[in-house]
N, C-alpha and C positions, 0 to 999 in steps of 0.2 A: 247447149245441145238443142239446134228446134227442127224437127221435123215433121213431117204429117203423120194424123194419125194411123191412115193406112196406107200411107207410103212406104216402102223399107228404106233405112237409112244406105246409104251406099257405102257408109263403113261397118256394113255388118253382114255376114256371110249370107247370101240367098238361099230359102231351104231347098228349091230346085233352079236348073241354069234354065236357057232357052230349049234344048231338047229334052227337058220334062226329066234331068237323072241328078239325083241327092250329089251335091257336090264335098270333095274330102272334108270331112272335120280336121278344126286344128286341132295343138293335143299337148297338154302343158308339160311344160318343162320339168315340173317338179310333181312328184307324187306320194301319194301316203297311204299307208296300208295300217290296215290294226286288227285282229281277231281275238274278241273278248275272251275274260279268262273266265276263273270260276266265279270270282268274287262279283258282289252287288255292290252298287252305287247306293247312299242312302238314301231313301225317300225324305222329302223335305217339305216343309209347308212352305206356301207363296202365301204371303201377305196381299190386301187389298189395299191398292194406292189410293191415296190419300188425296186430295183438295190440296194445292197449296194458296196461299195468302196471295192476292194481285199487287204487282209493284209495277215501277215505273219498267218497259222493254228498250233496256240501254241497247244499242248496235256497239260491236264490239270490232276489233281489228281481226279479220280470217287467218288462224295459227299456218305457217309455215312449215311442212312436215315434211319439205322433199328428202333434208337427210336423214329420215329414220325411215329403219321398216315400221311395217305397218297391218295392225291387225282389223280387217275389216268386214264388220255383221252390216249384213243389209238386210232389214225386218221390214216388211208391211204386209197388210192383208190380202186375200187372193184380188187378181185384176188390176192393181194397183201401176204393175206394168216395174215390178222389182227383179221379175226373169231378161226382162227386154235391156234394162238399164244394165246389169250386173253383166249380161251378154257383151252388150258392147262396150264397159271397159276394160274386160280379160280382152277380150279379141283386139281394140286397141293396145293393152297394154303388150300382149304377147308379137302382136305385129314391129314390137319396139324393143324386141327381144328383151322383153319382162321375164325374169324366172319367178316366182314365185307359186306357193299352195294353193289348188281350189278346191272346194268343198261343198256337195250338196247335200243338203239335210233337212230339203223338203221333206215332210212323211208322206206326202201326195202325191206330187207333182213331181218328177224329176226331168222336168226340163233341161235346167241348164248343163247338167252330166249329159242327156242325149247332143248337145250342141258342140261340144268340146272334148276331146277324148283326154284322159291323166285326170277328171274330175274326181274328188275320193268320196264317197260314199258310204255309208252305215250299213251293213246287211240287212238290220231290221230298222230302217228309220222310224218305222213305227211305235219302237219301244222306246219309251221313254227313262229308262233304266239305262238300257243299251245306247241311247242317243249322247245321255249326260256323259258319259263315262268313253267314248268315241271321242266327241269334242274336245274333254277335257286333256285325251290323249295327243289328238291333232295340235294344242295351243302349246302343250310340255313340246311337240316335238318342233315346232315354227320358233318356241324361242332358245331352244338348244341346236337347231340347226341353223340360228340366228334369217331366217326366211319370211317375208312378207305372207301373209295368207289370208283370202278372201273367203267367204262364211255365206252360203246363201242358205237362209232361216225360212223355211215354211211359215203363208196366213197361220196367224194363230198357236207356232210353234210355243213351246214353253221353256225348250233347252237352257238358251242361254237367261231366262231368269232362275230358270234353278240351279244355272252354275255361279250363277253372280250371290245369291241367296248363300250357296254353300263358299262361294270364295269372296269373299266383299270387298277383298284387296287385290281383286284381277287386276284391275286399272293399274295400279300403282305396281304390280309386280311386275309387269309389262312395261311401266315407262321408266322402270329403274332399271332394267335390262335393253336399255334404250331404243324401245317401241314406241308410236302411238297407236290409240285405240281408237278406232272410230266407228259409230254405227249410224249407219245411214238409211233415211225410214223415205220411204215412197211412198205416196197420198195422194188420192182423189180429194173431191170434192164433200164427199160426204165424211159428217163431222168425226164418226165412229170410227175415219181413217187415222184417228191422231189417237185414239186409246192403245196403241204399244209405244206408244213415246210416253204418256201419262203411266203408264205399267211402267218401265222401266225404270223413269225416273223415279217414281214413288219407291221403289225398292233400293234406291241410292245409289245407281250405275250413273256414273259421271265419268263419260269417256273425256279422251283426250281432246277429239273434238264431233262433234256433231252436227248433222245436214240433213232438213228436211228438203223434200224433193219433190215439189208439187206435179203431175201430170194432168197437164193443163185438155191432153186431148180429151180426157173422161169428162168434160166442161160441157153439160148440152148447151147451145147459146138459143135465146129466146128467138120469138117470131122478128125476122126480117134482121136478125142476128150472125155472123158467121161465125161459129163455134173455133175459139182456140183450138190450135193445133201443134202445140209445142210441151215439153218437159222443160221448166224451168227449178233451178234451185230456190226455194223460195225462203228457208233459212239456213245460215250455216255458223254456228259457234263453237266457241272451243271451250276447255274448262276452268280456263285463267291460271292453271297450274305451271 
């Protein structure tokens, strides 16, 4: 994927045409609804991730996943450009008549629901009660109606560590039901963009497989320099499971 930083890509929907009018959203195929009950979700503590030991960075073979569905968190912090990317592969995928589930569970920002109409959404994304307990209905229902579903995670959300905290066997419930999991983190340049990949892992969320996604346009380039202007993958691994 390389495009300019302030260029739009031409596979991705213009927010106005040439005479200045909001052109139709797409609008997914698949949708999901949930209106909580009476019960609470339990409150949980999140552990502080850990240091781990430095070893040799073996390159591994990129896992194969075209024949399973596929559950996909896409985490990183605000700016990061996780709306921009997430946008353009539901719209390619849906352009390719993709069915699967989309979900925004930004608590701030609900972009990508504004982009795409059938996006499902939490009433209160802001409650973190309410968010766990949304989610964890959204995953029951993606893998009893055996459905692909994409996951957009608000900067800083905490959802999906506290669902990982309370289910530790997500992964594996998921690929025994023959899923993969995948969560894909978006980063700049700045180093504090890779602290939800060190959270996650430290809590022992080992997806199926894994892709950092470096956004090379937030790259200022120095004097007499021309600033990158591309999204490249910068790692991508699987679990070896």
């Amino acid at each position: 994927m390389a495009f300019s930083k302030t260029d739009k890509p031409s596979n991705v929907t213009p927010l106005r045409d040439e005479a200045g009018a909001a052109p139709a959203k797409l609008t997914a195929r698949t949708t999901f609804n949930f209106t909580a009950d009476d019960d609470d979700a339990p409150e949980m503590a999140i552990s502080t991730a850990a240091p781990k030991a430095a070893g040799p960075n073996v390159a591994k073979k990129g896992a194969d996943l075209s024949s399973k569905k596929k559950v996909i968190f896409f985490v990183g912090r605000g700016k990061t450009g996780k709306t921009t990317l997430i946008r353009w592969l539901s719209e390619t995928a849906l352009a390719s008549d993709g069915a699967f589930l989309m979900a925004d569970m930004d608590p701030t920002n609900d972009t990508f629901s504004k982009y795409i109409d059938g996006v499902a959404r939490p009433s209160e994304p802001g409650d973190p009660v309410l968010a766990l307990k949304w989610l964890d209905r959204l995953l029951q229902h993606a893998m009893q109606a055996n459905q692909s579903v994409l996951v957009d995670l608000g900067g800083g959300d905490t959802t999906l560590r506290r669902l990982v905290a309370e289910l530790p066997d997500l992964v594996s419930m998921f690929e025994t039901a023959g899923f993969a999991v995948i969560v894909l983190y978006t980063v700049g340049p700045q180093e504090e963009d890779l602290s939800p990949v060190a959270t996650s892992e430290g809590l022992g969320l080992k997806p199926s497989a894994t892709a950092i996604v470096l956004n090379e346009g937030l790259v200022e380039g120095g004097e007499g320099e021309t600033p990158p202007s591309r999204v490249s993958c910068a790692t991508a691994r699987s679990s070896g499971r």
